[in-house]
VEXDREN-2710 file (C-alpha; in Angstrom, 1 decimal):
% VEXDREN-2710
k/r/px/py/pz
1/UNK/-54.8/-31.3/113.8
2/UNK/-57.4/-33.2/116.0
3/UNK/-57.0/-37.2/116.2
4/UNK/-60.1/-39.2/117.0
5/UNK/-59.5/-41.9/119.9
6/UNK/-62.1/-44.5/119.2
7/UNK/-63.5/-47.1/122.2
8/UNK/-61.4/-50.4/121.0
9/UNK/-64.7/-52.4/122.1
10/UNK/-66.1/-51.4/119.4
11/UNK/-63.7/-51.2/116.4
12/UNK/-62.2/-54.2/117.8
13/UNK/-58.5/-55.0/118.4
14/UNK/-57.8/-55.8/114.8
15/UNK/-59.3/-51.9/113.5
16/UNK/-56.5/-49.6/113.5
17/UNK/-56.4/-46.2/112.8
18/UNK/-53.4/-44.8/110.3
19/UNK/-50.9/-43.2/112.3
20/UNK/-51.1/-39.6/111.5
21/UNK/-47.9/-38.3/109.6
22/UNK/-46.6/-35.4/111.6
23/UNK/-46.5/-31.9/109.8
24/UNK/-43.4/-30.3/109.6
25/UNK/-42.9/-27.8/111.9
26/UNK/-42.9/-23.9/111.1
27/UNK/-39.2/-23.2/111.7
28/UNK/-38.4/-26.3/109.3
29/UNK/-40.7/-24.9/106.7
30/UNK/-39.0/-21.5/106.7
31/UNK/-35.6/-23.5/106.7
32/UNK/-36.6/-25.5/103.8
33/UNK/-37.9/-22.0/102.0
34/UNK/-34.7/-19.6/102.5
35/UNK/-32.8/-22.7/101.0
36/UNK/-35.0/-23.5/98.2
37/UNK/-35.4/-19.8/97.3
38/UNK/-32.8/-17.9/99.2
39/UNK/-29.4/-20.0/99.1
40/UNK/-29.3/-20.8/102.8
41/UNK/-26.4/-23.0/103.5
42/UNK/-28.9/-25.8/106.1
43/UNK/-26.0/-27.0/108.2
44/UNK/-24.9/-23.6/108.8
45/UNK/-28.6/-22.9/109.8
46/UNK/-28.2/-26.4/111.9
47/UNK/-25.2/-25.2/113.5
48/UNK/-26.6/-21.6/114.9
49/UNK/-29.8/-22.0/115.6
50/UNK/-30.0/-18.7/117.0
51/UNK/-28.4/-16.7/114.3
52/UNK/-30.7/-13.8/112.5
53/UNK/-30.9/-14.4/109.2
54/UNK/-28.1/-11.6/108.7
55/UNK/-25.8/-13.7/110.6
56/UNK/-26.6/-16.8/108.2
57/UNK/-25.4/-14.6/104.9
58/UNK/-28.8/-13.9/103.8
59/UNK/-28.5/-10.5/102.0
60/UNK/-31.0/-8.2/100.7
61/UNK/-32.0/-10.1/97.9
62/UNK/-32.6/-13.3/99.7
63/UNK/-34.7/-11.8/102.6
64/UNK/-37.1/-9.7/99.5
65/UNK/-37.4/-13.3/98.3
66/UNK/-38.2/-14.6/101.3
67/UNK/-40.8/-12.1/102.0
68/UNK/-42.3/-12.4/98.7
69/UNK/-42.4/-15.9/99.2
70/UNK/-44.2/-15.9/102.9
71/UNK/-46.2/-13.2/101.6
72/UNK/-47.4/-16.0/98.7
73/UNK/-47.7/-19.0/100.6
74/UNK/-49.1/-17.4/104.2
75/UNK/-50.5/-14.4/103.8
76/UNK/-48.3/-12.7/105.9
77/UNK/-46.3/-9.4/105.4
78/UNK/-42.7/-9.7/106.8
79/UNK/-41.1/-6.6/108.7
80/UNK/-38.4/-4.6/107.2
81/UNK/-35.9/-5.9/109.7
82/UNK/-36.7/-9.4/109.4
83/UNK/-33.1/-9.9/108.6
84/UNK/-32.3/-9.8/112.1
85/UNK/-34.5/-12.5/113.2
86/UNK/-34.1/-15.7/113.6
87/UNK/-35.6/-18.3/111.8
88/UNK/-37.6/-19.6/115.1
89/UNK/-38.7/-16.1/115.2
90/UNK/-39.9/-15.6/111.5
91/UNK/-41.6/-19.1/112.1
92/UNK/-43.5/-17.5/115.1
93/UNK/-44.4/-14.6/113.3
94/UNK/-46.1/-16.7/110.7
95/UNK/-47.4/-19.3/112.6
96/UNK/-49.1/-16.2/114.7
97/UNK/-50.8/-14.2/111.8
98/UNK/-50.4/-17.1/108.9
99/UNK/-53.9/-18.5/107.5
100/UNK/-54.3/-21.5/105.4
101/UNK/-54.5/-20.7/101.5
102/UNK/-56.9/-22.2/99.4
103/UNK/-56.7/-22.3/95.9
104/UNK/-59.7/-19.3/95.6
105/UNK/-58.0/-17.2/97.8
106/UNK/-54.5/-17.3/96.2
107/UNK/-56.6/-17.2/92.3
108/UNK/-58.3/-13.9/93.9
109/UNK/-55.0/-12.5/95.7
110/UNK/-52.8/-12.8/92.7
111/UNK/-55.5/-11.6/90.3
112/UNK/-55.9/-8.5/93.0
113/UNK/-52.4/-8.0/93.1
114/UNK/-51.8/-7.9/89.4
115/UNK/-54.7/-5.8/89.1
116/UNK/-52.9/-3.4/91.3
117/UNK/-49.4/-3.4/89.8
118/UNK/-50.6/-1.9/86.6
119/UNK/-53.6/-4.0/85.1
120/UNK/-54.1/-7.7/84.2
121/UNK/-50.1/-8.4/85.1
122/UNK/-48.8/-6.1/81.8
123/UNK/-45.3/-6.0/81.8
124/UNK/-43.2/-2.9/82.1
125/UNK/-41.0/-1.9/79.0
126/UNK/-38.2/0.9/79.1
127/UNK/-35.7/2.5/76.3
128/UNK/-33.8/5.2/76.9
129/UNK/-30.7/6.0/74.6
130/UNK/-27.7/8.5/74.2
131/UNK/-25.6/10.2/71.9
132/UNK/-21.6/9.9/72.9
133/UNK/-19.0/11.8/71.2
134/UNK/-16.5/8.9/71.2
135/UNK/-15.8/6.1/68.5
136/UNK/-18.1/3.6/68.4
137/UNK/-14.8/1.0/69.6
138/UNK/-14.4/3.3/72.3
139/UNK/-17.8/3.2/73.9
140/UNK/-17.8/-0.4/73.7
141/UNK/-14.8/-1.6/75.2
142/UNK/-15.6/0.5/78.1
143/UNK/-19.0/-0.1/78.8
144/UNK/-18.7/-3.7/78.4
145/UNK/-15.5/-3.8/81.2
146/UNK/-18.1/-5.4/83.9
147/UNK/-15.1/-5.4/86.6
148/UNK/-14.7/-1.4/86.3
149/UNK/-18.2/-0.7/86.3
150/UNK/-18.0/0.9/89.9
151/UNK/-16.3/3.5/87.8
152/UNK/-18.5/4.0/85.3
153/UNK/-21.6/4.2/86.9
154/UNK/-22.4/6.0/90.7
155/UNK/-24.7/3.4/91.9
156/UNK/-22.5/0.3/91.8
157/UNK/-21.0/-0.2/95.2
158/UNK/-19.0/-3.4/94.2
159/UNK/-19.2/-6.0/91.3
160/UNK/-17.6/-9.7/91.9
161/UNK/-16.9/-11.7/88.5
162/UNK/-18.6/-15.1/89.3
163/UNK/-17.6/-16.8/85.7
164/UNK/-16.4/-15.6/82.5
165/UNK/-17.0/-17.9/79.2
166/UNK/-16.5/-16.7/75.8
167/UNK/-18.3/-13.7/75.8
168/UNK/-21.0/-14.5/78.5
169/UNK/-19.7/-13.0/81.9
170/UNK/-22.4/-13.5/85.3
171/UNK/-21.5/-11.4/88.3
172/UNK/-23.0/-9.9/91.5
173/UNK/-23.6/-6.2/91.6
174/UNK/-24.3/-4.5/94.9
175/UNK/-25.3/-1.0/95.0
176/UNK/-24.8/1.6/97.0
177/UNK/-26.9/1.7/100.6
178/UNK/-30.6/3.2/99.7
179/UNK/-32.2/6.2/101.4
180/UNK/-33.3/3.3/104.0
181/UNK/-29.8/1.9/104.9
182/UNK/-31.4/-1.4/102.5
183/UNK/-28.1/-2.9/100.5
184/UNK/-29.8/-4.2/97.0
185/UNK/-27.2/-6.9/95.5
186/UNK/-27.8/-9.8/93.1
187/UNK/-26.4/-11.9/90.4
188/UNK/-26.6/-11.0/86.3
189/UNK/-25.5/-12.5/82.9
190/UNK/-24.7/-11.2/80.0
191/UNK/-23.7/-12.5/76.7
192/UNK/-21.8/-9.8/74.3
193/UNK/-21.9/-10.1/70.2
194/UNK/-19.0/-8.0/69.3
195/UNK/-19.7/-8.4/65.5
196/UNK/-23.1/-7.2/66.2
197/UNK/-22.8/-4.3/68.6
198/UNK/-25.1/-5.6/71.0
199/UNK/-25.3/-7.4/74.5
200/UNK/-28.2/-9.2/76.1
201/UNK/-28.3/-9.4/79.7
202/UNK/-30.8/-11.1/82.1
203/UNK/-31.0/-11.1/86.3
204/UNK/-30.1/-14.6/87.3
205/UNK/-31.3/-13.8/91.1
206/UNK/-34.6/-11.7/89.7
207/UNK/-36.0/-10.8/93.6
208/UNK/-38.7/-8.8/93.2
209/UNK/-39.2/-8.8/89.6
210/UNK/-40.9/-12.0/87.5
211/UNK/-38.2/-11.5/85.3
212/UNK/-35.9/-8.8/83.9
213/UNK/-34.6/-8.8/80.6
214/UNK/-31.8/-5.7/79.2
215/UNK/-30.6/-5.4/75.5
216/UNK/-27.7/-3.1/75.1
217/UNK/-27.3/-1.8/71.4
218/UNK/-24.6/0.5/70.2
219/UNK/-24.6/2.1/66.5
220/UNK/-21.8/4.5/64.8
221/UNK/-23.7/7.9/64.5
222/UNK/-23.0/11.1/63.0
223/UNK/-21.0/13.0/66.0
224/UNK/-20.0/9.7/67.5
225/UNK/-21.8/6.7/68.8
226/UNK/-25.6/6.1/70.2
227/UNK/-25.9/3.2/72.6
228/UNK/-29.7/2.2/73.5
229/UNK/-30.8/0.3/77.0
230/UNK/-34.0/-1.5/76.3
231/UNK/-35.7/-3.4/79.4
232/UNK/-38.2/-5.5/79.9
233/UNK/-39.4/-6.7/83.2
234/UNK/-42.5/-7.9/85.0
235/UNK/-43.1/-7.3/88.8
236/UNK/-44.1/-9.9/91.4
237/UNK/-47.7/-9.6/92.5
238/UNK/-45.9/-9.2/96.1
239/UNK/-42.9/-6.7/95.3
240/UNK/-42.8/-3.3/97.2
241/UNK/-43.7/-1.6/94.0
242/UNK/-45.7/-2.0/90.8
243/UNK/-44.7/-2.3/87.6
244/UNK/-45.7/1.4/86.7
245/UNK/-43.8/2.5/89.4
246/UNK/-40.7/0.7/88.5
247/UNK/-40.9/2.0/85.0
248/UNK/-40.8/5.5/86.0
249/UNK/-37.4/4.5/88.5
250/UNK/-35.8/2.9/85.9
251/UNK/-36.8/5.6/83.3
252/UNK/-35.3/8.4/85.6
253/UNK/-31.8/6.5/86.7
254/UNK/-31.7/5.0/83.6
255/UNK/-31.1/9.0/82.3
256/UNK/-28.9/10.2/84.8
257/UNK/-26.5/7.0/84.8
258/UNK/-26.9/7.7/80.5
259/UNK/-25.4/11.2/80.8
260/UNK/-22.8/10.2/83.7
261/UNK/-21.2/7.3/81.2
262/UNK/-21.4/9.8/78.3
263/UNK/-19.8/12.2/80.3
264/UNK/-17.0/10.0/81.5
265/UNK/-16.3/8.6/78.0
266/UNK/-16.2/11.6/76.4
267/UNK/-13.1/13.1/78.7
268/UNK/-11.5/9.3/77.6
269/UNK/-11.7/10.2/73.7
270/UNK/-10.8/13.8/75.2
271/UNK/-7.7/12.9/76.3
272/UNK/-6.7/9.8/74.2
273/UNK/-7.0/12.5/71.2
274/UNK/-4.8/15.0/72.8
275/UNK/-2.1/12.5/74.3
276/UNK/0.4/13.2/71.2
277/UNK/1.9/9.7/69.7
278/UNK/5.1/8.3/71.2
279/UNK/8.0/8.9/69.4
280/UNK/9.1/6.2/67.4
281/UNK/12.5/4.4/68.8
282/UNK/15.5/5.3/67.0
283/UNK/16.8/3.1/64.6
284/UNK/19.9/1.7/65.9
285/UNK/23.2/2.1/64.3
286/UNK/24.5/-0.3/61.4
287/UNK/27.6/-2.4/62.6
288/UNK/31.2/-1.6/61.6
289/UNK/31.8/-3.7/58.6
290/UNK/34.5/-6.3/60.0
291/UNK/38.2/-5.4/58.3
292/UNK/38.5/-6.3/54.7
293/UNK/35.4/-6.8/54.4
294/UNK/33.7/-6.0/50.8
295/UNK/31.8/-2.9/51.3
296/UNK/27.7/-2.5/50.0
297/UNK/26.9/0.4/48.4
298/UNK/24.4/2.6/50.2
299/UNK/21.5/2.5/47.8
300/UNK/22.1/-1.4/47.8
301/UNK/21.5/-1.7/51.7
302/UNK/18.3/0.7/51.3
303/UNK/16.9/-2.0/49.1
304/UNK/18.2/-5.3/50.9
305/UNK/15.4/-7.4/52.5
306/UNK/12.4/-5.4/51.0
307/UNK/11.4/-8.8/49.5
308/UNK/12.6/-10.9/52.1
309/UNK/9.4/-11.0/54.4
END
């Protein structure tokens, strides 16, 4: 910013110019962003100055938001491994190659960018179903045990419950390291209607999706039970991937994880059906009638109680 210093003979002593507010510097706006968007705890950032972002907690959800943000707001396209910067050395980086955005250039950016990612910003849809041979109760109570997912599916490294109410549930899912070494993990709801055989779910931390909306529906079949995944998303004009392309990724895993439940359930109803019944306990023996007692006829005891419940 340039100040103008004007001759006081000639504005005269009673002419001030406004102090200039100062602008926040580019570390502070990159601390104020990975709070904002990314959950950065400030006094820990106050407190280690020098810490890489890493170091701070910020996983790889919060540094794709971060990116997407920057990417928005400067124009500038963060490194892979900006998680282990610093924030003073993100805020070089963008004070280096940042530009000021206008409001044309960001209108003709994001139009660009949606243009690339599919056409006009349409959104990507998905549904993929299968067929299990398992009771419809069966299927449900498995697939909707959030805290054993890890089991159920391969690509689920972990899965923290964060809050259970009723039959909403939100957690954090974190899969399995990519073929980059990239951790993806963030935080989903879901609300299950047991009298309707359906669950809606929704990504509470969305990262490099808009949004990202999945309907499970499960319906008794003849040979068993068909449960149905329908998804709709949108990508961010500044994700790594368009929308097309994240159709056709969650199309493909979408099937393999499909056959991999179905697979898993069906050796459940496999061996639930073939686990014979336990016996039931024997009844135990009547007492000894005390002595002189008046003795019951047989048939009479059969019958006592019947109408007693």
């Amino acid at each position: 910013m340039t100040v103008r210093h004007e001759d006081p003979a000639l504005t005269g002593p009673t002419q001030r110019e406004p102090t200039p507010t100062p602008s926040p510097s580019p570390a502070s706006e990159i601390t104020a962003i990975l709070v904002r968007h990314c959950g950065l705890d400030a006094a820990a950032a106050d407190a280690s100055p020098d810490a890489s972002l890493e170091e701070l907690g910020m996983d790889s959800l919060a540094l794709l938001e971060l990116q997407a943000v920057v990417a928005d707001r400067y124009r500038v396209q963060l490194p892979e491994e900006a998680g282990r910067l610093s924030i003073a050395e993100i805020a070089e980086l963008v004070a280096r190659h940042g530009e000021p955005v206008t409001a044309a250039s960001a209108s003709a950016a994001s139009a660009s960018a949606a243009s690339f990612a599919g056409g006009a910003g349409r959104p990507g849809h998905t549904e993929n179903s299968v067929l299990i041979a398992a009771p419809l109760p069966l299927v449900w109570d498995v697939t909707n045990d959030v805290a054993g997912w890890t089991g159920l599916f391969t690509e689920y490294q972990s899965v923290e419950i964060i809050e259970r109410d009723g039959d909403a549930v939100r957690f954090r899912l974190t899969m399995y390291p990519d073929e980059n070494g990239v951790t993806w993990s963030w935080v989903s709801e879901r609300t299950a209607d047991p009298v309707r055989r359906e669950v809606r779910a929704h990504r509470v931390e969305t990262g490099p999706f808009e949004y990202m909306r999945i309907h499970w529906r499960y319906a008794e079949v003849p040979g068993g039970t068909r449960m149905t995944w329908t998804q709709d998303f949108e990508m961010r004009p500044t994700a790594p991937v368009t929308t097309a392309q994240m159709t056709d990724r969650i199309n493909a895993n979408s099937r393999i994880q499909l056959d991999i439940i179905r697979d898993k359930i069906e050796r459940i109803a496999a061996e639930l059906s073939a686990t014979p019944p336990a016996p039931a306990p024997a009844p135990a023996p009547a007492p000894a009638p005390a002595q002189g007692a008046e003795q019951v006829p047989a048939a009479a005891a059969a019958t006592a109680g019947a109408d007693d419940e």
